[in-house]
N, C-alpha and C positions, 0 to 999 in steps of 0.2 A: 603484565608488562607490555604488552601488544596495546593496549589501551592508552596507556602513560603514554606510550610512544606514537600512538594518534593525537594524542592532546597535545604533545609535544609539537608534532610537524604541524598542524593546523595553527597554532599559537606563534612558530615562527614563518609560518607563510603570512600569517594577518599581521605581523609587526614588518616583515619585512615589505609587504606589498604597503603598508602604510610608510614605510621608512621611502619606497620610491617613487610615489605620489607626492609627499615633500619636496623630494628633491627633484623629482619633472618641474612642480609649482615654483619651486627656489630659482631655477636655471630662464622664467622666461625674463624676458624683458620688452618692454614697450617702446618703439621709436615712433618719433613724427614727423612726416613730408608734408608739407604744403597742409596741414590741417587735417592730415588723414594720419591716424593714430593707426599702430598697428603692431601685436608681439610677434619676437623674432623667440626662438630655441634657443640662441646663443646672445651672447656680448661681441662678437665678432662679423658684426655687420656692417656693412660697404655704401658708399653714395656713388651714384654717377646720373650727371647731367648732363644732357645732350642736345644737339640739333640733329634729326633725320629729316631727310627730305621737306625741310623746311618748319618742320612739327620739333618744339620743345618738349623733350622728352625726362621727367625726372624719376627716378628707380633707387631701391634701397634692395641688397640682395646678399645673402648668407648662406655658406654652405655647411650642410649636416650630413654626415658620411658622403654617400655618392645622389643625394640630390641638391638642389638646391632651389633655395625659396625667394621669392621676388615680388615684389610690389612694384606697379609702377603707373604713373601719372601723367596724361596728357589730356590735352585741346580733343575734345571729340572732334570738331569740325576747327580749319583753319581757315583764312581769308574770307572770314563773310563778316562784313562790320552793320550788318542791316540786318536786322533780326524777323526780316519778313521777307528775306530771302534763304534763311537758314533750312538745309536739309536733314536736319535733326529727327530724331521720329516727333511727331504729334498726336499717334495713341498707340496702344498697346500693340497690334499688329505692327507696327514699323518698327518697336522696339525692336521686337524679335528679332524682324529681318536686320537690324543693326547686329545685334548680339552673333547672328548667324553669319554674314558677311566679315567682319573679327575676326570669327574663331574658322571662318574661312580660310581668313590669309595663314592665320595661325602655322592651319594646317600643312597648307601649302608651303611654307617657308621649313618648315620642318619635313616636307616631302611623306606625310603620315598618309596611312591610307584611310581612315575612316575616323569620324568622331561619332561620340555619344553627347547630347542635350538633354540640358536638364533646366527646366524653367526654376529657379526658385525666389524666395520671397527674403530679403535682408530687412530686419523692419516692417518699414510700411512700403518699400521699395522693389522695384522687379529685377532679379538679376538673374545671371543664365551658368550652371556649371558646366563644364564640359571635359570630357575626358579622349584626349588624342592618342590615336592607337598608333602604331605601323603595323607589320607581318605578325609580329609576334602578341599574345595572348594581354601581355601588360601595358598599360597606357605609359607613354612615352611624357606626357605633360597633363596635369591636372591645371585648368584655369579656373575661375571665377572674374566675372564681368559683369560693373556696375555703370551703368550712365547716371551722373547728378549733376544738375546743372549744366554745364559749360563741360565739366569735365567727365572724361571714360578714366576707368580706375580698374586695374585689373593684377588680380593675384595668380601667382602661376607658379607650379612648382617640376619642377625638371626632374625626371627621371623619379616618379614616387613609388618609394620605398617598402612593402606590406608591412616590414617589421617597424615601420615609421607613420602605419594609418593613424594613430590616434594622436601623434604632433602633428599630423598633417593636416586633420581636420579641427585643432586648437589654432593653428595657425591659419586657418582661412575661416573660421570664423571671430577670429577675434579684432575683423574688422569694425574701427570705432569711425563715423562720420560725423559726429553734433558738432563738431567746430566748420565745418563746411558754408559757405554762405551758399548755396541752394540747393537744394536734394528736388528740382523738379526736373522728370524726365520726360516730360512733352512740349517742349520749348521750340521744334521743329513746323513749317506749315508744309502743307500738301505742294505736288507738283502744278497741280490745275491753279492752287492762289498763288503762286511764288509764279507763274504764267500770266498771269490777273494782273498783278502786282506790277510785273512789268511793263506789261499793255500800257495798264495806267498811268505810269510814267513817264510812258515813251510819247503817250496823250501829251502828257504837260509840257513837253517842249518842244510837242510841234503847237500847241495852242499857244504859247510862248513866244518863241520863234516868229508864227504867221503874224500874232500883236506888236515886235518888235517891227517889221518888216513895214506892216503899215505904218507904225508912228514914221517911221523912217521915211516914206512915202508921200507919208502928209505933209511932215516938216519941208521938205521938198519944194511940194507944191506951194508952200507960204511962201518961199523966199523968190 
């Protein structure tokens, strides 16, 4: 009888753990911002577009119990229309420092006392996880942060939940990029050539200038 009754509980643990794996799979759904695909836990997810400090800001964000999940999309750099001025990183050490300087402010707007980093790889891409602590032993915000192209792209989930670890990492990886038009993250130059660059420039119209100056000079002296 003790037997039967193993086979029994084993048999409805394995139909019923398969009965809510179905229905975790049934429940996601996949939205799209700006080319960047991405499943949400629910059907009752939110848009908002913004201006911050001059930075267009676009976000998709849902709440499940007492966290909530967010994606959101902006301009890595604003006002530089000259792409050889652009302070973007240019190789893997600035990335970092990009990703680190983020989850800086991150921190600090959250008033958190420490973060945890984590380098990792989306793809063939470098991105950075990071877990924001306060006082207490639980991370207060789980991020993920991707630089491609032009734009920073960053998944965040407020308040994460243990009883919710494994939608929370269905949901920050089920980051889709292939509709992006550029996944390249060294689009930035150094401070020394963005320096260079300048010089140079500032060469051409005095060389400009001092050539206008004579013609002007000359003409002059013809009349």
């Amino acid at each position: 009888m003790k037997t039967t009754q193993k086979k029994f509980t084993i048999i409805l643990g394995l139909v019923l753990s398969s009965f809510i794996l179905k229905a975790q799979d049934a429940n996601w759904y996949e939205y799209e911002m700006e080319n960047v695909k991405i499943n949400f836990p629910t059907e009752e997810v939110y848009q908002l577009d913004t201006v911050i400090n001059g930075l267009s800001l676009k976000q998709l964000y849902a709440q499940i119990d007492n966290s909530t999940f967010i994606v959101q999309k902006l301009l890595a750099e604003s006002g530089i229309s000259d792409k050889n001025l652009s302070s973007l990183p240019y190789n893997r050490e600035t990335l970092i420092e990009y990703y680190e300087g983020v989850i800086e402010g991150v921190k600090k707007r959250n008033q958190a006392e420490y973060v945890q980093n984590d380098e990792i790889k989306i793809g063939e891409l470098i991105g950075f996880n990071s877990l924001v602590y306060n006082t207490i032993e639980s991370p207060i915000v789980e991020s993920r942060l991707l630089l491609a192209g032009e734009d920073l792209i960053m998944l965040s989930i407020y308040n994460p939940e243990e009883s919710l670890s494994e939608v929370n990492d269905a949901f920050l990886n089920s980051l889709n990029l292939e509709n992006l038009n550029s996944l390249e993250q060294y689009s930035g130059q150094s401070g020394a050539y963005r320096f260079g660059y300048l010089l140079g420039q500032f060469a051409i119209y005095a060389i400009l200038g001092i050539g206008l100056f004579f013609m002007i000079k000359l003409f002059r002296r013809r009349k």
